[in-house]
N, C-alpha and C positions, 0 to 999 in steps of 0.2 A: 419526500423522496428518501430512500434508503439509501444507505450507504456503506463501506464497505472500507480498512485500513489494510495499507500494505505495513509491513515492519520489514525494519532489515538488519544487518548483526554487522554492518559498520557503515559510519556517516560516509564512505567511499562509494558505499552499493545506492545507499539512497541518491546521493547526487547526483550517480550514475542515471538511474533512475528517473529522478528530474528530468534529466536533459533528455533523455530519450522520448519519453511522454508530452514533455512541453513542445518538443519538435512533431511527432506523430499527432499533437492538435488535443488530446487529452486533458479533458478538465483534472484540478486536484488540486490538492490545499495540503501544503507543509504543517504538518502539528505531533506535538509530542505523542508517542504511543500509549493508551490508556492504561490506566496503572494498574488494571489484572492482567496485564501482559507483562514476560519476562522477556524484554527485549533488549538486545546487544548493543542497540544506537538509541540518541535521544531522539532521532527522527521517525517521521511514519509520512506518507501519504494517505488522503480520506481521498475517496474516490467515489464516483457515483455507484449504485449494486449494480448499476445496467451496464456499467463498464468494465467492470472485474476479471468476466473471463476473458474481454480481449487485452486487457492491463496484462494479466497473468498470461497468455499466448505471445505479446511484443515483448515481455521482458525475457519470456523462454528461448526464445525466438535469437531473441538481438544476443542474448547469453549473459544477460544482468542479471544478476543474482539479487535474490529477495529470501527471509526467512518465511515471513507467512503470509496470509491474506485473508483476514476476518469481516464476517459481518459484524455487523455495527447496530446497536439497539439504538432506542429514541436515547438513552439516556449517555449515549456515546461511547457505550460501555460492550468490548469485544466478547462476543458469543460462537458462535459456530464458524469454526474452522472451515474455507471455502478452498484453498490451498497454499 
């Protein structure tokens, strides 16, 4: 399965974050953002690819703030900017 990391630019937005997704039924997994990312928190969410664009629509939505949202290679290493 592919997969897909949110980042965020403080540990406030991600836990935000958390609780919105863990309540909407949302699979995800708390882990540090991979380290060709310049990111603001030491948090990220890994999220399934198949979930992203609606990950990215509830956080828009609900008005959580997020900085980005990358795929994810096999080697867990972020590549192409999704939003």
């Amino acid at each position: 399965m592919s997969n897909a990391i949110v980042t965020f630019d403080s540990t406030h937005q991600a836990m935000a974050a958390e609780d919105l997704l863990r309540r909407q039924g949302v699979e995800f997994e708390v882990v540090p953002p991979p380290s060709n990312l310049s990111a603001g928190c030491g948090l990220a969410l890994r999220i399934g690819l198949e979930d992203a664009r609606l990950v990215m629509n509830l956080l828009h939505d609900r008005g959580a703030s997020y900085a980005a949202v990358h795929l994810l290679d096999e080697q867990q290493t972020a590549t192409e900017k999704l939003g």
